[in-house]
BAFI-3210 file (N, C-alpha, C; in Angstrom, 3 decimals, decimal comma, padded with zeros to 6 digits):
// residues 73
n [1|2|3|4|5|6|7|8|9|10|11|12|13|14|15|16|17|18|19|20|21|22|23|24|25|26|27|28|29|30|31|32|33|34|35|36|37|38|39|40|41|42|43|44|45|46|47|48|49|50|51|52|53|54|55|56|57|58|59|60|61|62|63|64|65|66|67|68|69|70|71|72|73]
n.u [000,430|001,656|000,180|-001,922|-001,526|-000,369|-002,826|-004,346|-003,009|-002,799|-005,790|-006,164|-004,408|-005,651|-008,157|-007,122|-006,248|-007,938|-009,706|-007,594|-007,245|-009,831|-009,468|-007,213|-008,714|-010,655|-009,087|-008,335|-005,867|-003,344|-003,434|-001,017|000,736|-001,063|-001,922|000,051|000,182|-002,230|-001,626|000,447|-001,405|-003,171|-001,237|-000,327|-003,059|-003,204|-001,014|-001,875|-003,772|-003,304|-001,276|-001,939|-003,180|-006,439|-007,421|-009,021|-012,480|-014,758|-016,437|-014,491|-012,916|-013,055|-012,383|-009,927|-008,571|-009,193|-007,915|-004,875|-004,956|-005,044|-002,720|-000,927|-001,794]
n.v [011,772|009,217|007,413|007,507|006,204|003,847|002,668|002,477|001,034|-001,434|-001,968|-002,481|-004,748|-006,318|-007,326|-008,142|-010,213|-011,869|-013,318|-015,352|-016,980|-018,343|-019,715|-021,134|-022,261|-023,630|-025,443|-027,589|-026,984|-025,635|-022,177|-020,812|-018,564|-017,090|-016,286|-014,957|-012,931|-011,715|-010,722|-009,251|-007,203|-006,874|-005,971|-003,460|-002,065|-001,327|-000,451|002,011|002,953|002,702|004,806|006,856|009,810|010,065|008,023|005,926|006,924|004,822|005,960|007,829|006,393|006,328|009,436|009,072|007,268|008,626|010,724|009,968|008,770|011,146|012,164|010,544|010,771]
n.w [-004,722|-005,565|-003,599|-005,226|-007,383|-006,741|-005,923|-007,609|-009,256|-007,898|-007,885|-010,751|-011,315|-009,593|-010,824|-012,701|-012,435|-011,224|-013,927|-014,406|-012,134|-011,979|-014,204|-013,960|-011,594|-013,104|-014,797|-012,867|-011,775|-010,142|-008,291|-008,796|-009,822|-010,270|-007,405|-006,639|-007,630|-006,974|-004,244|-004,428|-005,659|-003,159|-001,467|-002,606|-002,950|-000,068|000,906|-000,138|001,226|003,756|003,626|002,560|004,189|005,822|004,075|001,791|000,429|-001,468|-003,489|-003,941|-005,745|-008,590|-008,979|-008,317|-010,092|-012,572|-012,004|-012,165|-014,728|-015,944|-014,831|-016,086|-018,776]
ca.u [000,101|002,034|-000,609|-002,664|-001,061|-000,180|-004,135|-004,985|-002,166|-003,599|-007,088|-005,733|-003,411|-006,116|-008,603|-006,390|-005,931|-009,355|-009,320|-006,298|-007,255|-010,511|-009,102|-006,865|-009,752|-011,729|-008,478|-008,105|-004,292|-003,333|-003,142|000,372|000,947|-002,421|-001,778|001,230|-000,344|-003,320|-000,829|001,077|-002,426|-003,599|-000,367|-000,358|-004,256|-003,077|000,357|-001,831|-005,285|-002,530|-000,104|-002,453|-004,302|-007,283|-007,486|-009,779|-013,677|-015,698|-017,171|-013,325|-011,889|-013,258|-011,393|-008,360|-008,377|-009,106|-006,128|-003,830|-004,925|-004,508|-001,080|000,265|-001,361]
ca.v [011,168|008,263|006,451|007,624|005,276|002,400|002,075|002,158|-000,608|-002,400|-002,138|-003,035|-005,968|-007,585|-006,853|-009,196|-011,888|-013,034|-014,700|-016,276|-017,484|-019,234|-019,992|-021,955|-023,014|-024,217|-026,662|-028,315|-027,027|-024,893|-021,333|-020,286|-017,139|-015,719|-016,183|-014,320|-011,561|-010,868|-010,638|-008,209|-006,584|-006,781|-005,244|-002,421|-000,912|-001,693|000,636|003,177|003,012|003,287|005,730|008,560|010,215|009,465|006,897|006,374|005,935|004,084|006,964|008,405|006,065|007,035|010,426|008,452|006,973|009,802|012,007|008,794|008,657|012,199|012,408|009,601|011,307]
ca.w [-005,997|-005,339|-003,352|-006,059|-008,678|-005,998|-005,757|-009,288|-009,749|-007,177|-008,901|-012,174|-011,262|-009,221|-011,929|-014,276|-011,792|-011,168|-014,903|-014,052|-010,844|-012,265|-014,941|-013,298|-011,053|-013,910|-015,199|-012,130|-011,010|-009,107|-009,174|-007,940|-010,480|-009,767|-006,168|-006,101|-008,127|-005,837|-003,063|-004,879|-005,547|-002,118|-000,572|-003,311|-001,781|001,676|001,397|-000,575|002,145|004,852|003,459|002,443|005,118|005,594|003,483|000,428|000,065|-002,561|-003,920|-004,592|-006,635|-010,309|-009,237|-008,707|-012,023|-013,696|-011,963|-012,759|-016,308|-016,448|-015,153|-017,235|-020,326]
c.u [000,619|000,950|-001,556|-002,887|-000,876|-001,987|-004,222|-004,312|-002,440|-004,504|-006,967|-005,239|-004,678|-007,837|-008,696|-006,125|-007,213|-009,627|-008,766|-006,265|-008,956|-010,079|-008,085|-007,493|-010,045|-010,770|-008,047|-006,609|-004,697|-002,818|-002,236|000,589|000,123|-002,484|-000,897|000,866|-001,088|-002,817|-000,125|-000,079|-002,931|-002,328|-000,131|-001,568|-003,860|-002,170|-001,099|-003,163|-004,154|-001,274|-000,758|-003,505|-005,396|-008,156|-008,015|-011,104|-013,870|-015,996|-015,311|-012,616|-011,806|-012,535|-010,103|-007,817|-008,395|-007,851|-004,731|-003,839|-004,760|-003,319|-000,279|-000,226|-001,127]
c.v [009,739|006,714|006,445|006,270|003,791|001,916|001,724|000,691|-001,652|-002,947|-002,763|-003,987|-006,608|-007,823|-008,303|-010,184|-012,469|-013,910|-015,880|-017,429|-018,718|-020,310|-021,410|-023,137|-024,656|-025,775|-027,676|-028,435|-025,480|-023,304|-020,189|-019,149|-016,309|-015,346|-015,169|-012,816|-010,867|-010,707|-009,256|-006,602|-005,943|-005,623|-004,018|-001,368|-000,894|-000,529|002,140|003,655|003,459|004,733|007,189|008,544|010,654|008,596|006,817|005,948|005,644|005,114|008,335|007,667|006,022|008,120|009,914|007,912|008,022|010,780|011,033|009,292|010,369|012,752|011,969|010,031|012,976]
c.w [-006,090|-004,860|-004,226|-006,980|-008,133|-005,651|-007,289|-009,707|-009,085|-007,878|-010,023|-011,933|-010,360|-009,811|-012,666|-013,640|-011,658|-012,234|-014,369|-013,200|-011,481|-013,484|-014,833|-012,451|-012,266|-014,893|-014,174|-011,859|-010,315|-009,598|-008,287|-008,845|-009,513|-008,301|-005,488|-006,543|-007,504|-004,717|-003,238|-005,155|-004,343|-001,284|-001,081|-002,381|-000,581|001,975|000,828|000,749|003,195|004,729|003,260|003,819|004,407|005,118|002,260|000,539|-001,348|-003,134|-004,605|-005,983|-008,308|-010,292|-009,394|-009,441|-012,797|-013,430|-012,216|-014,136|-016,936|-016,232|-016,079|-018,790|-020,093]
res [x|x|x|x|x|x|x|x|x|x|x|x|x|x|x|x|x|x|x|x|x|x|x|x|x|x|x|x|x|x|x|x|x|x|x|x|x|x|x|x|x|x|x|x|x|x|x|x|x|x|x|x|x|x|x|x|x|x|x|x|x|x|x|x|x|x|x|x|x|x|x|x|x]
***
């Protein structure tokens, strides 16, 4: 369940950076938060794709939201 939740937070945190990251774009600086966030994003799916066997398809990850959102409620 663990990698469960380290995907979803993945999903979610790099979700909320793409704003950020144009956003940034779109004022002409630079976008050192958002950078650090989709890193933090990126290395989140990476532990959870490598940590559970077999990994995860496309076609799973609405279950994996839904058994998230049903543990945490």
């Amino acid at each position: 369940m663990q990698t469960d939740l380290a995907l979803v937070l993945g999903l979610v945190i790099g979700a909320f950076t793409v704003p950020g990251i144009l956003a940034a774009l779109s004022e002409r600086r630079a976008p050192r938060a958002s950078v650090l966030t989709i890193l933090i994003a990126i290395g989140l799916v990476t532990y959870a794709v490598m940590v559970n066997p077999g990994g995860y398809s496309v076609e799973e990850i609405p279950d994996v939201f839904s058994r998230v959102a049903a543990q945490l409620f």
